[in-house]
N, C-alpha and C positions, 0 to 999 in steps of 0.2 A: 588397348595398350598393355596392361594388363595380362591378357591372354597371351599375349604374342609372347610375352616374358616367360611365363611359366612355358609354352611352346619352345622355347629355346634353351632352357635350362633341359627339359624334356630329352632332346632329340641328342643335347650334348652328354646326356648320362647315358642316355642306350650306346653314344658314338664310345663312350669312355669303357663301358661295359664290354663292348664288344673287340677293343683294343684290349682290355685285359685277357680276353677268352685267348683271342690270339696268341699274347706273348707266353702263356700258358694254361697251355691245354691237356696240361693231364694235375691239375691243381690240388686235386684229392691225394695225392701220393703219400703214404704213409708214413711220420716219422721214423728215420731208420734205414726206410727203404725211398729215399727219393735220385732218383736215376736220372731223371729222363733230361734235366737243364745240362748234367755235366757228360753225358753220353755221346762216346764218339758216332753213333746213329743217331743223336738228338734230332740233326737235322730233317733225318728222315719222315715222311708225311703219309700214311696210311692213305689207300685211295689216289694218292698223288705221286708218288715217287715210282720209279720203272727200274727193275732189273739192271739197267746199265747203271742206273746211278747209287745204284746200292753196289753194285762190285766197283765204280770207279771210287764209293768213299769207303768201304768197308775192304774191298783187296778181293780176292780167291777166299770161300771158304774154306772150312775144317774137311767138310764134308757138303755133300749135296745131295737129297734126295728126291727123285721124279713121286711125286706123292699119286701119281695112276699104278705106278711099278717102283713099289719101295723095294724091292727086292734084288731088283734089277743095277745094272751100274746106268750111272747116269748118261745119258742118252746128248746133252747139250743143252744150253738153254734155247736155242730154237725149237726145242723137239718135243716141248713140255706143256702143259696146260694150267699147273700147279706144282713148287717145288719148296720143299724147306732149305737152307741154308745155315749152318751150321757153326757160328765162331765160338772157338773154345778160349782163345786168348785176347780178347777183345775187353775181357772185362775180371779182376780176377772174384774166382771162387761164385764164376756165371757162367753155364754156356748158355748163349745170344742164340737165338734160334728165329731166321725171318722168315716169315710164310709167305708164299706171291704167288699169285693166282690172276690169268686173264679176266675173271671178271670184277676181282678188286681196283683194277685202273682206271674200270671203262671203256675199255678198246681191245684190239687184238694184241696189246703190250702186256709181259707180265706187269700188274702193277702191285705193289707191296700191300698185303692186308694186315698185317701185325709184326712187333716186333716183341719176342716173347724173350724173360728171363728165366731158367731154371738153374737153381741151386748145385750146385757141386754136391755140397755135404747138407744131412736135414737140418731144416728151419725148423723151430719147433713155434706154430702161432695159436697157440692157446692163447696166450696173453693177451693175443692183441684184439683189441675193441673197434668195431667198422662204426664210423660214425654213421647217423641218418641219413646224409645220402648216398649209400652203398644201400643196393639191391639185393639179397639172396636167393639166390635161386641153387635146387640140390642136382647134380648130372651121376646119374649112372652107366657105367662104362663095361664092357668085356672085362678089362683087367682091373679095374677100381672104382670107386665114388668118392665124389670131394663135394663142396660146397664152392658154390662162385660169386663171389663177393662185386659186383657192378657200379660205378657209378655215374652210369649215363653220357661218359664224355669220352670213352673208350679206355679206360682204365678196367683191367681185371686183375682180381687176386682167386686163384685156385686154392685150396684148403685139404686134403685130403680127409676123408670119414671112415675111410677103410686102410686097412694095411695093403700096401701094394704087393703084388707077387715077385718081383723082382727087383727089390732094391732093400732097402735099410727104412723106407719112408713111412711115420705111424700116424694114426688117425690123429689132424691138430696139425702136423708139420705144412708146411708152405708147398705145394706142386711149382707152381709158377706164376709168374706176373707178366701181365701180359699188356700192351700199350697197342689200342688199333683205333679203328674210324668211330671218332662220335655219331 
């Protein structure tokens, strides 16, 4: 009798646990920077959401680029294998940048891999302190290197470690934040 008790306290903590995961799942978000409950993309689901339903809630981007042929004009969404999207007034002093890529869905559908924030003007995050469960790991790039702050539930923060070539951005400022598949 006993057992059975503590078995049912058990099974209701993992059910309570994993109710909370759901209602929010990117729970790490840094004071300051917490986005993702009041976001007109909130609802959007990395892994889960398709193309259609990111232009039915998000609208026509800024911009759109075929990421095979960035250079190119954009070709259509049927035409694409991977594409960024581009909102600049969706959020002020952010452009919204969504990445979608057919094998982020699971299927032949673009399906959305990330929804990435980048700053307007520099952030500067010296300051800021990653608690223990953020990961760092350092990426170096053609035009830059930053540090990436992870913590395991698809939450990223970019850092920058170098000055970029092309902008105002110095080592410590903010690259971008990034929300995708746990």
């Amino acid at each position: 009798m006993k057992a059975a008790f503590y078995v049912i306290i058990l099974v209701g903590s993992l059910c309570l646990s994993l109710v909370g995961q759901q209602a929010a799942p990117y729970r790490n978000e840094l004071p300051g920077y917490r986005f993702y409950e009041r976001a007109k993309w909130g609802s959007l689901k990395p892994a889960i959401s398709t193309i259609v339903e990111v232009r039915k809630l998000l609208g026509n981007p800024d911009d759109a680029t075929d990421l095979a042929h960035p250079v190119a004009s954009y070709p259509g969404d049927a035409n694409v294998a991977s594409v960024v999207f581009k909102y600049s007034r969706l959020m002020p002093d952010w452009d919204v940048l969504i990445y979608l890529r057919k094998s982020c869905g699971g299927s032949e559908v673009l399906g959305l891999c990330s929804v990435d924030l980048v700053p307007h003007e520099r952030i500067p995050f010296l300051h800021v302190t990653f608690s223990g469960v953020f990961t760092k790991r350092h990426v170096v790039a053609a035009d830059a290197a930053w540090d990436e702050y992870s913590d395991g539930f698809g939450l990223r923060y970019e850092v920058y470690t170098t000055k970029t070539p092309y902008g105002k951005e110095l080592p410590g400022d903010l690259n971008r934040i990034s929300y995708g598949k746990r």
